[in-house]
C-alpha positions in Angstrom: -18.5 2.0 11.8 -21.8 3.5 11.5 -24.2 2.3 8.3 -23.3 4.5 5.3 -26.2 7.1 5.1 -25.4 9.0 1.8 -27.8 10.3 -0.9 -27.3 7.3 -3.1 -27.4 4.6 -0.7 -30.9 5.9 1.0 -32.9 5.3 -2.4 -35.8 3.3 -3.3 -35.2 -0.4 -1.9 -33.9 -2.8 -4.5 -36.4 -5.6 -6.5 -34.8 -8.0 -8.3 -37.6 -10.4 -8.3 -37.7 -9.7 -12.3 -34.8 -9.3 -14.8 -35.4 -5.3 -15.0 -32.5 -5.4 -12.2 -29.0 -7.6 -12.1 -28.6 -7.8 -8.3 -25.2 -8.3 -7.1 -24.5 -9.0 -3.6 -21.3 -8.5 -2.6 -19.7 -8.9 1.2 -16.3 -6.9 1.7 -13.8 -8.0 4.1 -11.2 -5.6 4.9 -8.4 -6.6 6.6 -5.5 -5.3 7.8 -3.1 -6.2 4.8 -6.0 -7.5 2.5 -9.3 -7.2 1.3 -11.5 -10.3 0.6 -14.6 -9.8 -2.2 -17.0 -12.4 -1.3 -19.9 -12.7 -3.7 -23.6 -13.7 -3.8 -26.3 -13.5 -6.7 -29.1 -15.0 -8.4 -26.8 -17.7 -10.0 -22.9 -18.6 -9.2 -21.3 -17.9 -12.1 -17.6 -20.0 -13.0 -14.6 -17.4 -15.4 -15.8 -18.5 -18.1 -19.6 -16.7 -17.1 -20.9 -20.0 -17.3 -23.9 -21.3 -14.6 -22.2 -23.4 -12.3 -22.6 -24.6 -8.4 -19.8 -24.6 -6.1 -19.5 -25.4 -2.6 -17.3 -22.0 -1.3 -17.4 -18.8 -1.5 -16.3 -17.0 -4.6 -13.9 -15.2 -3.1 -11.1 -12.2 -4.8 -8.6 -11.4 -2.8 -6.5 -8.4 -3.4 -3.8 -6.9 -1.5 -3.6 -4.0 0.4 -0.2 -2.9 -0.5 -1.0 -2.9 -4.3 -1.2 0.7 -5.3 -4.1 0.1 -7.4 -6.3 -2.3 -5.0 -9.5 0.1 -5.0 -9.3 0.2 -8.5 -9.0 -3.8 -9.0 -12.0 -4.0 -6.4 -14.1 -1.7 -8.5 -13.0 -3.4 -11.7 -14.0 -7.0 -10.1 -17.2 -5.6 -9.3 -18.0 -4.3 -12.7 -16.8 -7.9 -14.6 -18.9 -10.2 -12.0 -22.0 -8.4 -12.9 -21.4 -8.3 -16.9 -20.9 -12.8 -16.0 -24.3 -12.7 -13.6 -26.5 -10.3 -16.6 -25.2 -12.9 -19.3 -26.7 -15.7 -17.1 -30.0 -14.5 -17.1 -32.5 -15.4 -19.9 -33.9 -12.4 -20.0 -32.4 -9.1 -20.9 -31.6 -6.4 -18.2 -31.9 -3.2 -17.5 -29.6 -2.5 -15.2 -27.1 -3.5 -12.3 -27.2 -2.5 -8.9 -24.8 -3.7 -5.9 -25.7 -4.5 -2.2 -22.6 -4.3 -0.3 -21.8 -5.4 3.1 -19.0 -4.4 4.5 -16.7 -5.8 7.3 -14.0 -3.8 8.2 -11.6 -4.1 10.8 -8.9 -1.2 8.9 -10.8 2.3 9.2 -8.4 3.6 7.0 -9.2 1.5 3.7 -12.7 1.4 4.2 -13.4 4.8 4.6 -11.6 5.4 0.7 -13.2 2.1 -0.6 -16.6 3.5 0.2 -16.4 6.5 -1.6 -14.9 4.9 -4.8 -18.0 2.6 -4.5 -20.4 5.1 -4.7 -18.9 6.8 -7.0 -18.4 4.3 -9.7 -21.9 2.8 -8.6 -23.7 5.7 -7.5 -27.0 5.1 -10.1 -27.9 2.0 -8.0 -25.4 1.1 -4.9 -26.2 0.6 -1.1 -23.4 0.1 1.2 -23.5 -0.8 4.9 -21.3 -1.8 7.4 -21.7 -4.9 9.0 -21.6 -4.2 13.4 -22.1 -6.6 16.1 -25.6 -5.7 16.2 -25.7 -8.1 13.2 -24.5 -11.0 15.0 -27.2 -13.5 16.0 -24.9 -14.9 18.7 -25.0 -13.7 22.3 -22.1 -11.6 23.2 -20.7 -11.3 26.6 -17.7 -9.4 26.8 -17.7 -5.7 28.1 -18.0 -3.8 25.2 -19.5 -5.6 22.4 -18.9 -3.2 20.0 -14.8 -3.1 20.4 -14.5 -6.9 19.4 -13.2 -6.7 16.0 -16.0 -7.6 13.5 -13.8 -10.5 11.8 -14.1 -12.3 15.0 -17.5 -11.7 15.8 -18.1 -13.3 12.2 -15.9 -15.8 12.1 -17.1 -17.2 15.5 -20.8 -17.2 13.8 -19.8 -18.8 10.7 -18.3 -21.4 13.0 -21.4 -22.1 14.8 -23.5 -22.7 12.0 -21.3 -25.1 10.5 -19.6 -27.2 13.7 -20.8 -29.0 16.8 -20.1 -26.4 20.3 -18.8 -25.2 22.3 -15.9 -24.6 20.1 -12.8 -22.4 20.0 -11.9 -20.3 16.6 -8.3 -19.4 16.0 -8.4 -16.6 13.0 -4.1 -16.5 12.1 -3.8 -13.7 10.1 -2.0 -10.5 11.0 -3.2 -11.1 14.5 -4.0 -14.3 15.7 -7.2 -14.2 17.5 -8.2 -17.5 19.8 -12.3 -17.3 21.1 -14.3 -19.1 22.5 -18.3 -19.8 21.6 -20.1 -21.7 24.4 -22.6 -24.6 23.7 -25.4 -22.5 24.3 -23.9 -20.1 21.5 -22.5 -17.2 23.1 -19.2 -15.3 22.4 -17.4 -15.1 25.5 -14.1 -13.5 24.3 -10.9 -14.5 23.9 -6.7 -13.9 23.3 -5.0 -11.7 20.6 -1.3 -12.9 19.8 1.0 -11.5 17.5 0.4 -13.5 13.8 3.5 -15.4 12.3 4.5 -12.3 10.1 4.5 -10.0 12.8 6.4 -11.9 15.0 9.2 -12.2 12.0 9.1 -8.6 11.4 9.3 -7.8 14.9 12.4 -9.9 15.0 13.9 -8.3 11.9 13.5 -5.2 12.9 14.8 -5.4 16.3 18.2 -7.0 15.2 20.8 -6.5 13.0 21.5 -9.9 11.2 17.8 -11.4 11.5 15.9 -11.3 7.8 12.0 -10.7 7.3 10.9 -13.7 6.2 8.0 -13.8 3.4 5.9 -16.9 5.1 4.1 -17.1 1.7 7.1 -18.3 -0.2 8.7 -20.7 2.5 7.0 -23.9 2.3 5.5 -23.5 6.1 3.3 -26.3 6.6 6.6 -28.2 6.9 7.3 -28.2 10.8 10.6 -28.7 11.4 11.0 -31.9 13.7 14.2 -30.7 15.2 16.0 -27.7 15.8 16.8 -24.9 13.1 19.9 -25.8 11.6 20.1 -22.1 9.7 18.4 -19.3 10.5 15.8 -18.9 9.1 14.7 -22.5 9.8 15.3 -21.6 13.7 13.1 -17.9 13.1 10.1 -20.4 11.5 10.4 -23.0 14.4 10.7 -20.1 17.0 8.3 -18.3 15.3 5.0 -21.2 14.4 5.9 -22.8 18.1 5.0 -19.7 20.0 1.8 -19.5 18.3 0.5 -23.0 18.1 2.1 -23.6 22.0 0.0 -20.0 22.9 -3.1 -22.3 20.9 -2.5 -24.9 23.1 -2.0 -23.6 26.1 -5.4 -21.8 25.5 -7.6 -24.5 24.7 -6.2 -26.0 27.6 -8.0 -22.4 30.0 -10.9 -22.5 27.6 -11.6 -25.9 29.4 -10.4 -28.6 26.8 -13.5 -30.4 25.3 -14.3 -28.1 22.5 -14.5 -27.9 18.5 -11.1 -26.2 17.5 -11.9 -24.2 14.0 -8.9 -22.8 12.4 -9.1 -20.0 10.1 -7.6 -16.9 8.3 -4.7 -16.0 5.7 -2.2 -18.6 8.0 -4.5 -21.6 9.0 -2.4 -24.1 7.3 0.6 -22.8 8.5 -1.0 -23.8 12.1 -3.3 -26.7 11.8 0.4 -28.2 10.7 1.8 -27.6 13.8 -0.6 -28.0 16.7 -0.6 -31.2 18.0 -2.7 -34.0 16.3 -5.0 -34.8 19.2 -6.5 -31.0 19.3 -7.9 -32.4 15.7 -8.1 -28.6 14.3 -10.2 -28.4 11.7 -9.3 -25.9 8.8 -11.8 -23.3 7.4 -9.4 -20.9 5.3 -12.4 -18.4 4.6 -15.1 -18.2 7.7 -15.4 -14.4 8.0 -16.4 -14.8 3.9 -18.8 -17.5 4.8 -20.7 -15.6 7.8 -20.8 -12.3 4.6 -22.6 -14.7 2.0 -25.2 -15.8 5.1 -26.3 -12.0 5.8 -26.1 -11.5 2.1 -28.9 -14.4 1.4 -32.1 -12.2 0.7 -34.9 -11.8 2.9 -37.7 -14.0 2.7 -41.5 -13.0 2.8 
């Protein structure tokens, strides 16, 4: 998606070197069944509004299929800036929110947008995040097709663990790339992610159920066959993918960093073999939003 160009997001650049202006940075991941609200500001603040430091992200995730998601986005919005202003020592003037967005779901973030600027339109600037953004090289054959998650979750990966290295992002999709050691994106596989695969099987048959992977206790791989079905539909279901994984890092060349990621990692780390040694990182497409939100030095 093109950067968002609209009257209120063209305004006079932001300043919040003084407390005349609350900054709040804010990175939007939307997904296909789920937007993630990373945050960054002038202090990390804990629920209770108290200054705090912690290691992660600070990360809201809200579903897609909840009626009132835009509305609990904008609402999140509103109560992280009343927690950052009652941080400061000084008092405030007024808030305003620079929001990056990666989208990989045209569909919600086209809507999103425009309840931003409306509920923000005094002091808002939204853009969307494009591989153009990426610092890695990318050589596929249209750079600008990849799906942004990847593109950001392969960054994220870089910074933080020794290349090459394969990412595996399990969400709705499960996406498996490779970055080389010299840090360039050279592609990768899409797979059908474990829910998908369990819907597809549902709705294809008559007696098969849609399994809710969040309430089955997943990371326990069965060691033997199914003995009901929907113990054989998980074991059918998580060996595809981590044997797909497998087979994979086996093309990619073997000697590589394995990073797993996304809404499903644990799922998977669980059940690919121990000597891969897959390392989990539940949130890297929110880690690779708080690096580009970081504000410019000099």
């Amino acid at each position: 998606m093109p950067e968002d160009t609209s009257p209120h997001n063209t305004q006079a650049e932001f300043n919040d070197s003084t407390c005349d202006v609350v900054m709040v940075r804010v990175g939007i991941d939307v997904g296909n069944t789920a937007i993630k609200v990373v945050t960054q500001s002038a202090v990390d603040v804990s629920a209770g509004g108290e200054n705090t430091t912690t290691k992660g992200p600070l990360l809201r995730s809200i579903s897609l299929r909840d009626p009132e998601w835009i509305t609990k986005c904008i609402e999140h919005l509103k109560d992280l800036a009343e927690k950052v202003a009652s941080c400061r020592s000084q008092d405030c003037d007024s808030v305003c929110y620079d929001i990056r967005i990666a989208s990989v779901n045209r569909g919600s973030a086209e809507p999103l947008v425009a309840a931003l600027d409306e509920a923000f339109f005094d002091c808002v600037r939204v853009r969307f995040v494009t591989y153009e953004d990426i610092q890695l090289q990318i050589d596929v054959v249209y750079p600008d097709r990849v799906g942004i998650d990847r593109l950001l979750g392969a960054e994220a990966a870089f910074r933080r663990h020794a290349s090459p290295l394969i990412i595996v992002d399990a969400g709705t999709t499960v996406t498996v790339d490779f970055v080389s050691d010299e840090g360039v994106f050279c592609g990768g596989a899409i797979l059908p992610g474990l829910e998908m695969q369990t819907a597809a099987l549902a709705a294809g048959t008559d007696a098969l159920p849609k399994l809710d992977w969040a309430s089955h206790r997943c990371r326990e791989m069965p060691e033997g066959p199914g003995r009901d079905t929907v113990a054989a539909m998980r074991l059918g279901v998580l060996a595809s993918v981590a044997g797909a994984v497998e087979r994979l890092v086996r093309l990619y060349g073997g000697a590589a960093t394995l990073v797993v990621t996304g809404g499903d990692a644990g799922c998977l780390v669980d059940a690919l073999p121990s000597d891969l040694d897959a390392v989990e990182e539940p949130h890297l497409v929110a880690r690779a939003l708080l690096d580009l939100l970081q504000p410019e030095k000099g």
